[in-house]
C-alpha positions as CSV (number, residue, x, y, z in Angstrom):
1,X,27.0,9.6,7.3
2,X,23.6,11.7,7.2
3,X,21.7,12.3,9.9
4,X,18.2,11.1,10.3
5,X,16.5,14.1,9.6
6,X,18.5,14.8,6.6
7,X,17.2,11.6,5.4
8,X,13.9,12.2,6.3
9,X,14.1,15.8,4.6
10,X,15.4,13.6,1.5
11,X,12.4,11.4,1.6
12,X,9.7,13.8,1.9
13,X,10.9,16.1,-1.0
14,X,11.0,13.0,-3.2
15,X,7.8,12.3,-2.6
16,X,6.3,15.4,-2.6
17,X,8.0,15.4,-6.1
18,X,6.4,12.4,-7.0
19,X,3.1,13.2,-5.9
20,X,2.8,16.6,-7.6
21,X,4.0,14.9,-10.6
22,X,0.9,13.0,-10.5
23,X,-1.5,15.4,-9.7
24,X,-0.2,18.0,-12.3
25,X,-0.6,15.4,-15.4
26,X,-4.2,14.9,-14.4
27,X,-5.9,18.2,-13.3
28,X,-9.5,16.6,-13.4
29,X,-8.7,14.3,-10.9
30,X,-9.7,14.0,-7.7
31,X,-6.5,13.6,-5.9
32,X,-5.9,16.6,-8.1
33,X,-8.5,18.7,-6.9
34,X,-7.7,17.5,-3.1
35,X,-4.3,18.3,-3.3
36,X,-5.1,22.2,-5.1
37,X,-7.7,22.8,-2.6
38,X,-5.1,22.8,0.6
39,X,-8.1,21.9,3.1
40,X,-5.3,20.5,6.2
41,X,-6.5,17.1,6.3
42,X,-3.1,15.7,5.8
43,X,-4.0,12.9,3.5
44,X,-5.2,12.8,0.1
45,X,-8.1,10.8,-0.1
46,X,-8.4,7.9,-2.9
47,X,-12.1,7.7,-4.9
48,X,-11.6,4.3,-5.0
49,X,-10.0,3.8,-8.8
50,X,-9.6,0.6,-9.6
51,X,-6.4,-0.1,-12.0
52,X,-5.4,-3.7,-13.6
53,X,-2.4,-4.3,-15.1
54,X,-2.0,-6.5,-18.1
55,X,1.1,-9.4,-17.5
56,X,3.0,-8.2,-20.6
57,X,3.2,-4.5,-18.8
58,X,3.8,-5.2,-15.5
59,X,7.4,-4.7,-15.5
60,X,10.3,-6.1,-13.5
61,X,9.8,-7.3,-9.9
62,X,10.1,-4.9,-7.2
63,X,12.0,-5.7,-4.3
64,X,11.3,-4.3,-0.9
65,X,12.0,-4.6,2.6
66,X,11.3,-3.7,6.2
67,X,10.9,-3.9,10.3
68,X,7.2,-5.0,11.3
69,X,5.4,-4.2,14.1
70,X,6.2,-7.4,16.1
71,X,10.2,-6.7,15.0
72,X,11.0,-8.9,12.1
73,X,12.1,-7.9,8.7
74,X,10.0,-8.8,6.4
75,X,11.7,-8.8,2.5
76,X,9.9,-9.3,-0.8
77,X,12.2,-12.2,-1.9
78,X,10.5,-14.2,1.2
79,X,6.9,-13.9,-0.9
80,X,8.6,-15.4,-4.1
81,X,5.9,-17.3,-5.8
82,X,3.6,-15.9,-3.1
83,X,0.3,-13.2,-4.9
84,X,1.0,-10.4,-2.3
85,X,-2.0,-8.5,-1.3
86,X,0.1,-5.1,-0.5
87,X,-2.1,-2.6,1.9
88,X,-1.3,1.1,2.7
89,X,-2.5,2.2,5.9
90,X,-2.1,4.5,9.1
91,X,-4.5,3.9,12.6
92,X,-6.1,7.3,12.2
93,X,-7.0,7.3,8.9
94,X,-11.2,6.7,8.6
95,X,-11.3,5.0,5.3
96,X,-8.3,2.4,6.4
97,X,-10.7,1.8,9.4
98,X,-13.7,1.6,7.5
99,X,-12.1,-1.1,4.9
100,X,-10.4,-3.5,7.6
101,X,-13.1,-5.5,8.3
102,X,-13.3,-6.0,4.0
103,X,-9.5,-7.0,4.1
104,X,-9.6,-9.0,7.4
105,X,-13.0,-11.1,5.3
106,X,-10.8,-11.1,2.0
107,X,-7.8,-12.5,3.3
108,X,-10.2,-15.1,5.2
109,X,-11.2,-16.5,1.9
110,X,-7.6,-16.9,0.5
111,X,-6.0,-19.0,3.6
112,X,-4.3,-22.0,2.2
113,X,-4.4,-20.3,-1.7
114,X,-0.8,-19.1,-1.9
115,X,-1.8,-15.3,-1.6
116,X,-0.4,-13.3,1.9
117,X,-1.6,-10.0,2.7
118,X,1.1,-7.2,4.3
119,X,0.4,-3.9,5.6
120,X,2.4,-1.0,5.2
121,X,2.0,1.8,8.0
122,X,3.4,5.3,7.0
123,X,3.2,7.1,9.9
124,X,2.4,5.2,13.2
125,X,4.8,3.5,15.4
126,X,4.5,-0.5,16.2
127,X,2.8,-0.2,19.5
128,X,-0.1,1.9,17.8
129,X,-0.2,0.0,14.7
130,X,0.0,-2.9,17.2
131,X,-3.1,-2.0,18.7
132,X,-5.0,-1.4,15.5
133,X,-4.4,-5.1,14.7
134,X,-6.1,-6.3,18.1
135,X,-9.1,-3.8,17.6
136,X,-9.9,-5.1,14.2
137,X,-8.7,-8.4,14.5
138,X,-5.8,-8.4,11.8
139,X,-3.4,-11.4,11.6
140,X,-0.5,-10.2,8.8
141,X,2.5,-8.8,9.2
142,X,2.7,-4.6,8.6
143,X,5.6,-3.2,8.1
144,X,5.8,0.2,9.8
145,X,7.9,2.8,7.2
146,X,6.8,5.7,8.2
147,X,11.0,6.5,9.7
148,X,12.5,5.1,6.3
149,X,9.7,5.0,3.7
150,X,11.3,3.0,1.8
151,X,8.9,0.9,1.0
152,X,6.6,3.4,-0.4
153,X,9.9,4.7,-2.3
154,X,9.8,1.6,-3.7
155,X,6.8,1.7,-5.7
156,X,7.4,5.4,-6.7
157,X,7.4,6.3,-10.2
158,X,5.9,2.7,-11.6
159,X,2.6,2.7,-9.4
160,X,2.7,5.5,-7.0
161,X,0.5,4.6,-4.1
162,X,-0.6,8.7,-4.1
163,X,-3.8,7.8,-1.9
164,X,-4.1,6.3,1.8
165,X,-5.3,3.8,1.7
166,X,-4.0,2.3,-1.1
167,X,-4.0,-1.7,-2.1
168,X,-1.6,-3.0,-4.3
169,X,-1.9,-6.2,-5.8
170,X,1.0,-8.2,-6.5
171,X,1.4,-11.3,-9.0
172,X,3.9,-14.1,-8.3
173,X,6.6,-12.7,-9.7
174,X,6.6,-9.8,-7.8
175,X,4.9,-7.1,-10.1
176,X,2.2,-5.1,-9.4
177,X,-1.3,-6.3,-11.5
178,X,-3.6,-4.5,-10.0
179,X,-3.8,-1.3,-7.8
180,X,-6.7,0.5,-5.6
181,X,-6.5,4.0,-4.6
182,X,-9.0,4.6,-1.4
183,X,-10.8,2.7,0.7
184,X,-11.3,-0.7,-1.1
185,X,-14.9,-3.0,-1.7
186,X,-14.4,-6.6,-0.8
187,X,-16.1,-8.2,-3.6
188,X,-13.6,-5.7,-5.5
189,X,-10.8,-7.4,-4.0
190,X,-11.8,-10.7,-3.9
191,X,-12.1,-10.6,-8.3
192,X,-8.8,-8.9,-8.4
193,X,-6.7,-11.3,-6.0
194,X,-8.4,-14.4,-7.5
195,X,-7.4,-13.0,-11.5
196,X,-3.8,-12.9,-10.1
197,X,-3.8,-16.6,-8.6
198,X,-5.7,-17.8,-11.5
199,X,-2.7,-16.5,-13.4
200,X,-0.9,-19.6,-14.9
C-alpha cells in the first residue's frame, strides 16, 4: 500500500504535468504569462474566459466523488439528471470571495429548477471551508479534495480547471457544457446555467 505522501507526491506531479501542458500550447495566455512570471502567489489567476461546449462534443460523463465538509460523500451518479453547477474554490483565495455573493444570488434563482450547485475546496480543511459557508451565507454541499484531489483529477485532460476559481458547468448527463476560468459574473452564470436546463 503507498503511503499518503507518496500519493500526494503522485498527485501534484500529475498536475503540475497537466497544468504546464496547458500553459506551454498557449504562450499568449494569461495563465501563461502568470505561470512564466513565478511571482509566489500560489495560484494562477483566471481572466475570466468564458468556454461553452456544443452537446455533440461534450463527451462521456464524468464521474466523481468525495467527503464534504459536513462528512457525507457526495458521488456524481447522485446528480443524474441533475445540471450541476461545479465551483472551484479555497477560503483564502480573493476572487472566490469576491464571486460568492454572485454564486450564492445565482443558485437563488434556480431553487426548484433541477440545477444543484457543489463546491470543490483544494486546499482547506472542513472546519475552515465550514466557516466560509457561514460568513457568506452558502447552503451546498463542497467537497473538500484538497488530501485526494481526485476530483480535480477527474476533469484533468478533458477541461482542466487550470484557474482558482474555476466554474464548471455540467449538463444532465453529466458532461461538462460550459466552463469559467476566474472569478465569475452572475448574469454570466445565470445565461450559461439556464442554456443547459433549457437543453431538451
Amino acid at each position: 500500500m503507498f503511503s499518503k505522501k507518496v500519493i500526494r507526491g503522485a498527485i501534484a506531479a500529475a498536475l503540475a504535468v497537466a497544468l504546464s501542458l496547458s500553459v506551454s500550447g498557449c504562450s499568449n495566455d494569461s495563465l501563461a504569462e502568470q505561470f512564466k512570471a513565478g511571482d509566489n502567489k500560489n495560484y494562477i489567476a483566471g481572466d475570466g474566459t468564458v468556454s461553452e461546449f456544443a452537446e455533440a462534443n461534450r463527451g462521456e460523463p464524468i464521474v466523481w466523488s468525495g467527503p464534504t465538509e459536513s462528512g457525507g460523500i457526495l458521488k456524481s451518479d447522485q446528480l443524474a439528471g441533475v445540471v450541476v453547477v461545479m465551483n472551484y474554490w479555497y477560503a483564502a483565495c480573493a476572487s472566490c470571495r469576491a464571486e460568492a455573493p454572485d454564486l450564492v444570488a445565482v443558485n437563488k434563482m434556480f431553487v426548484g429548477k433541477n440545477v444543484q450547485f457543489v463546491g470543490v475546496n483544494v486546499r482547506d480543511t472542513a472546519a475552515t471551508a465550514l466557516a466560509f459557508d457561514r460568513t457568506f451565507e452558502i447552503t451546498w454541499p463542497s467537497i473538500i479534495d484538497a488530501q485526494s484531489g481526485s476530483v480535480l483529477l477527474a476533469f484533468t485532460g478533458l477541461v482542466t480547471p487550470q484557474a482558482v476559481p474555476t466554474t464548471l458547468v455540467i449538463d444532465k448527463k453529466g458532461r461538462v457544457a460550459a466552463r469559467v476560468l476566474g472569478q465569475v459574473q452572475a448574469g454570466t452564470l445565470k445565461a450559461l446555467v439556464q442554456r443547459v436546463v433549457d437543453e431538451k
